[in-house]
C-alpha positions as CSV (number, residue, x, y, z in Angstrom):
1,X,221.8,87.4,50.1
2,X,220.9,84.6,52.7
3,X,222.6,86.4,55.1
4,X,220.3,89.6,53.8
5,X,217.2,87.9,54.1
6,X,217.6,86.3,57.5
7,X,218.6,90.2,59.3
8,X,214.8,91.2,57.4
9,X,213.2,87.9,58.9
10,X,214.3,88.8,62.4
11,X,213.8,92.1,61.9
12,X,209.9,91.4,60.8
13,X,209.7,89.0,63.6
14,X,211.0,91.9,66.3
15,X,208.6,94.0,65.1
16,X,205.5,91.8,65.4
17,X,206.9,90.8,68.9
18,X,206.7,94.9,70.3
19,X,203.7,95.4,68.3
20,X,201.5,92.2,70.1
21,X,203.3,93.5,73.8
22,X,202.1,97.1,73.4
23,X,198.4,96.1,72.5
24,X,198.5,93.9,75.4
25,X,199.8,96.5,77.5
26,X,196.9,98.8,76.1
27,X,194.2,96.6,76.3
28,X,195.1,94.1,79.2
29,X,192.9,94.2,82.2
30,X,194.3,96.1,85.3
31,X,196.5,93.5,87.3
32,X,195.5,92.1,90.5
33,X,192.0,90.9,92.2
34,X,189.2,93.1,92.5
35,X,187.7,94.8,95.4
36,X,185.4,91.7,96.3
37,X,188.1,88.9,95.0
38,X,190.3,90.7,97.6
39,X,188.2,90.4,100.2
40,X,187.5,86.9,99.7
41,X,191.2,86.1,99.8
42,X,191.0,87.0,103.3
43,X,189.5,83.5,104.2
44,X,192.8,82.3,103.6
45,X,194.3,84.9,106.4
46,X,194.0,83.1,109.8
47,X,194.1,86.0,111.6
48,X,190.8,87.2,109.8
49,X,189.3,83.7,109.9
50,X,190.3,83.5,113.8
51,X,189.1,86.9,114.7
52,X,185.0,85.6,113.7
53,X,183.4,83.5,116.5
54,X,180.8,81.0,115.1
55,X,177.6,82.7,115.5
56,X,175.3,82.6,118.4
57,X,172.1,80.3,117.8
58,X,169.5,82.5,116.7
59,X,166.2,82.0,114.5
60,X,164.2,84.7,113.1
61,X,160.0,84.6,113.4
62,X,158.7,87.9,112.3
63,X,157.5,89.5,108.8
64,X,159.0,88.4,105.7
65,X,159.5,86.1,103.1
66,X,161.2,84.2,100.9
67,X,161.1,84.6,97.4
68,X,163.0,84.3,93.8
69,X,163.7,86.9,91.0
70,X,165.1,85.9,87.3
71,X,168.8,87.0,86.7
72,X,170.5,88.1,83.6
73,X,172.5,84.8,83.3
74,X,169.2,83.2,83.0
75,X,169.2,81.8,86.5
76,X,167.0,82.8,89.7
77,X,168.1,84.8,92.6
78,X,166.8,84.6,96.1
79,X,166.2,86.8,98.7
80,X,164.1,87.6,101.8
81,X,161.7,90.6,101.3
82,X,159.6,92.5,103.4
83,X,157.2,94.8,101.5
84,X,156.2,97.8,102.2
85,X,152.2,98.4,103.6
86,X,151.4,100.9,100.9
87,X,152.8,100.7,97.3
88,X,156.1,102.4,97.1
89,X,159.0,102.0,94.5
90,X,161.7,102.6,97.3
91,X,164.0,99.6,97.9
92,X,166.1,99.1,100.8
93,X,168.5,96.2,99.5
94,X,170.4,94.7,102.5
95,X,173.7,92.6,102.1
96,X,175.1,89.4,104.0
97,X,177.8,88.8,106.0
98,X,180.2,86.0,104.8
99,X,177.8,83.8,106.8
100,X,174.9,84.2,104.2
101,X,171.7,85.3,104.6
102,X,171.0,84.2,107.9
103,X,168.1,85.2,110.8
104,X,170.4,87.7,111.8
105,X,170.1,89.1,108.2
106,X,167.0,88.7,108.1
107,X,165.8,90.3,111.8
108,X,168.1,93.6,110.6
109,X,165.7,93.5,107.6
110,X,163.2,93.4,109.6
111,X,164.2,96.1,111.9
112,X,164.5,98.6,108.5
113,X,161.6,97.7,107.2
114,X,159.8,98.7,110.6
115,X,161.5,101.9,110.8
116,X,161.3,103.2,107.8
117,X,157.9,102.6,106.5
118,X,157.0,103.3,102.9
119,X,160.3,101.5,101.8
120,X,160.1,97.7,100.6
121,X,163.7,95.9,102.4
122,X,165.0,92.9,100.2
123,X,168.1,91.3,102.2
124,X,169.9,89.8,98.9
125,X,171.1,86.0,99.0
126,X,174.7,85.9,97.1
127,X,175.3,82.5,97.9
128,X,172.5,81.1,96.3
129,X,170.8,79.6,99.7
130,X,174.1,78.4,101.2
131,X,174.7,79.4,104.8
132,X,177.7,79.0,107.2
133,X,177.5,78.0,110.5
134,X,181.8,77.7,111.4
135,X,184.5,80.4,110.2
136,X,185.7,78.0,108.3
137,X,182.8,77.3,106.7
138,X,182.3,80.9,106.2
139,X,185.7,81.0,104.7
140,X,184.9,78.7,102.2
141,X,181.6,79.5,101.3
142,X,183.4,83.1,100.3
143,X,185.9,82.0,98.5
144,X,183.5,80.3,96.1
145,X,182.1,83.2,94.9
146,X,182.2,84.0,91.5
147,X,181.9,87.1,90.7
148,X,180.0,87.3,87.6
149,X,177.4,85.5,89.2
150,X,176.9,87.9,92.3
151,X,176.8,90.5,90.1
152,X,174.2,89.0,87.9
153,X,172.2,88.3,91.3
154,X,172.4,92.0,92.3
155,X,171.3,93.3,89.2
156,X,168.6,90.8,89.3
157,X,167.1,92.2,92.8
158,X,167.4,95.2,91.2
159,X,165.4,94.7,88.2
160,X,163.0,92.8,90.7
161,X,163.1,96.6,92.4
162,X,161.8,97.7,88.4
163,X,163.2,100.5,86.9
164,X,161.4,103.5,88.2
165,X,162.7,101.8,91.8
166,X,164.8,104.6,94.1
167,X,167.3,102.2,95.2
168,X,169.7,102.7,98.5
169,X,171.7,99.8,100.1
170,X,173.3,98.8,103.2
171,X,175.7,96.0,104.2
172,X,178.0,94.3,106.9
173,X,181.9,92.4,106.0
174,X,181.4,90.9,102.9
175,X,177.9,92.8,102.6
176,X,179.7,96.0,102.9
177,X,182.1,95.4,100.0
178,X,179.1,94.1,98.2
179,X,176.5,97.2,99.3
180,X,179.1,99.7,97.6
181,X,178.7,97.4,94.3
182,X,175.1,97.5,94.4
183,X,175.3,101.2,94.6
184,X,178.2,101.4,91.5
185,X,175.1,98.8,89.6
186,X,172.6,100.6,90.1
187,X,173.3,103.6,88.0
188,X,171.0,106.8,88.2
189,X,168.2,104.7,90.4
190,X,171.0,104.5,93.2
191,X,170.3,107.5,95.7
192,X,172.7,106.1,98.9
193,X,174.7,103.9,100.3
194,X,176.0,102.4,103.7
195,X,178.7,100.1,104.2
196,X,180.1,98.7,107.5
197,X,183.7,97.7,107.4
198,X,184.0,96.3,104.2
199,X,186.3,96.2,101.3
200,X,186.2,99.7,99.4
201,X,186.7,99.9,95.6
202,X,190.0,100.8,94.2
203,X,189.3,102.4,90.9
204,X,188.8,105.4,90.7
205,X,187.5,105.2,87.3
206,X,184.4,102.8,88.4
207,X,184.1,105.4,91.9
208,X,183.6,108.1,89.7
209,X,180.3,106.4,88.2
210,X,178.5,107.0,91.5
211,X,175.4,108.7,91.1
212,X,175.3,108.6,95.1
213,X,177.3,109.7,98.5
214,X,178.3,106.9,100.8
215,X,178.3,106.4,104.3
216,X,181.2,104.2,105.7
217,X,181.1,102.7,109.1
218,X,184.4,101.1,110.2
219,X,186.4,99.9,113.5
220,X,189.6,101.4,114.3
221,X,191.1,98.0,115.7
222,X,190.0,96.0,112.4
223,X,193.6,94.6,110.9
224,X,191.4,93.6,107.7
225,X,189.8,96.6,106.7
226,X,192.1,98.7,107.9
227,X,192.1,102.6,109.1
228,X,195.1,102.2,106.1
229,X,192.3,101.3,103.9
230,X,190.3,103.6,104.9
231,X,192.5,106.8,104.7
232,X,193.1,105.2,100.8
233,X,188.7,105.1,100.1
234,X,188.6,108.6,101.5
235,X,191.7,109.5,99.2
236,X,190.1,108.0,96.2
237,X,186.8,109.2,96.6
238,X,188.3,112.5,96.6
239,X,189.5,112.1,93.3
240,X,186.5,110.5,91.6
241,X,184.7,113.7,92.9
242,X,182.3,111.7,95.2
243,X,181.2,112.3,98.7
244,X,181.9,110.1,101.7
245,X,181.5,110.4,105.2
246,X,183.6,108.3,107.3
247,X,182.9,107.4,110.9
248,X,185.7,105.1,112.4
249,X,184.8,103.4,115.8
250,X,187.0,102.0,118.8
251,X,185.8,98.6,118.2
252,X,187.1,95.5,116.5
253,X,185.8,93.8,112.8
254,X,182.3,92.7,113.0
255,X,181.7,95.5,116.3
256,X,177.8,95.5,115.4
257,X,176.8,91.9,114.7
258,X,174.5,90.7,118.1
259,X,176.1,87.0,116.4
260,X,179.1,88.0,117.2
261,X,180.6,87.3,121.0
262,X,182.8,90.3,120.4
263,X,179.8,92.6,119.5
264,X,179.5,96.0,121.3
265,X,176.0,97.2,121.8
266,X,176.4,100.8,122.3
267,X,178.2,101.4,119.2
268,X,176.5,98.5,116.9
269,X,173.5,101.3,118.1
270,X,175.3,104.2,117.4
271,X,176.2,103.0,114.0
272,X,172.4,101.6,113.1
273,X,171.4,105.0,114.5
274,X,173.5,106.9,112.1
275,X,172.6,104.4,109.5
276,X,169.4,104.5,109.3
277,X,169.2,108.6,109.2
278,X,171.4,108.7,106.9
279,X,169.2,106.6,104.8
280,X,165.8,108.0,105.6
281,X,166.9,111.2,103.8
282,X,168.3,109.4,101.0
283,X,164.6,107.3,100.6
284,X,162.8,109.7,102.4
285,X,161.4,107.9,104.9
């Protein structure tokens, strides 16, 4: 009888053991980082980190300013806007490099918001007024990004845009991961997106979500975001059904930064050129 009772005990206990694996296999969360958790382990990839020069002293002086917008986490963002002359509800939302919001940042907002008129520009600030002046600075300041927190920050310029706001994004590096999130955020108000050589989404199940195309802008010689990793976005984009036009450029990571020693005027122009029709039609503008 012992004997009896002890083969039912492990047999209970076996049981319970498969059963607790395959609801964790059903209901854990996909392994590995996501697509902006992966970028930010790429401070800790020397080559990355080596391949960015410090940036070249620069301070902005133009239109513009400053300002705060509540978040769902019951904080305040910050970000630097430029409105528009007449009212509109068209929002141009600009994203960093891993530097911060910077002047740089802040003169490309600038340049936007002149060129497209009719269309408020606010150049989002994910790291909460923090800005790098070193790589490794840079690095770190990435790295300490939490997630939940960005998100709550872009979904708080967002609801600063109000929801009747046609909302199109654009983004360098980090930005460019970031501008692709913004887009994925902001639902049905989201009518395009441009993203230069950042990290592209993996799932196909969030791609599919996209109630926009997207314009990606990448360098052929970037080891990071790779042509590798582009051929995959263009391959998953594919099979969420969503359109994406892809122009790769003989350049190196960074190509259209003027911060950048390594930046390439003709094509940083190309690339705002293509940018910026790209989103006039989305806006019109």
């Amino acid at each position: 009888m012992k004997k009896l009772l002890l083969l039912v005990a492990a047999a209970l206990a076996f049981g319970t053991a498969q059963a607790q694996t395959a609801a964790l296999s059903c209901c854990a969360r996909p392994a590995g980082p996501s697509a902006t958790e992966a970028f930010a382990l790429l401070a800790n990839n020397q080559e990355f980190v080596g391949g960015h020069d410090a940036p070249l002293p620069y301070t902005y002086a133009g239109e513009g300013q400053m300002i705060e917008f509540k978040t769902p986490d019951g904080k305040n963002g910050k970000g630097f806007e430029i409105k528009s002359a007449t009212p509109s509800t068209k929002y141009l939302l600009v994203y960093q490099e891993w530097w911060g919001l910077n002047d740089y940042i802040k003169k490309e907002a600038a340049r936007f918001a002149q060129e497209m008129p009719g269309v408020n520009v606010l150049a989002v600030d994910l790291y909460d007024g923090r800005v790098a002046g070193t790589p490794e600075e840079a690095g770190k300041l990435m790295q300490s990004i939490n997630t939940d927190r960005a998100t709550a920050i872009v979904k708080g310029a967002q609801m600063h845009a109000g929801p009747k706001a046609q909302l199109a994004s654009v983004g360098w590096c980090f930005g460019g991961g970031w501008s692709l999130q913004s887009a994925l955020l902001g639902g049905k108000q989201t009518v395009g997106c441009v993203m230069y050589y950042g990290m592209p989404e993996k799932d196909v199940a969030k791609l599919k979500t996209l109630h926009s195309d997207v314009l990606g802008l990448f360098a052929e010689q970037d080891k990071s975001i790779s042509p590798e990793v582009v051929a995959q976005f263009e391959k998953n984009m594919a099979a969420a059904g969503k359109k994406l036009t892809v122009k790769e450029y003989p350049a190196v990571h960074a190509f259209a930064n003027p911060s950048n020693p390594k930046y390439d005027q003709a094509l940083a122009e190309d690339a705002h050129q293509r940018a910026l029709t790209y989103l006039k039609a989305r806006l019109k503008a």
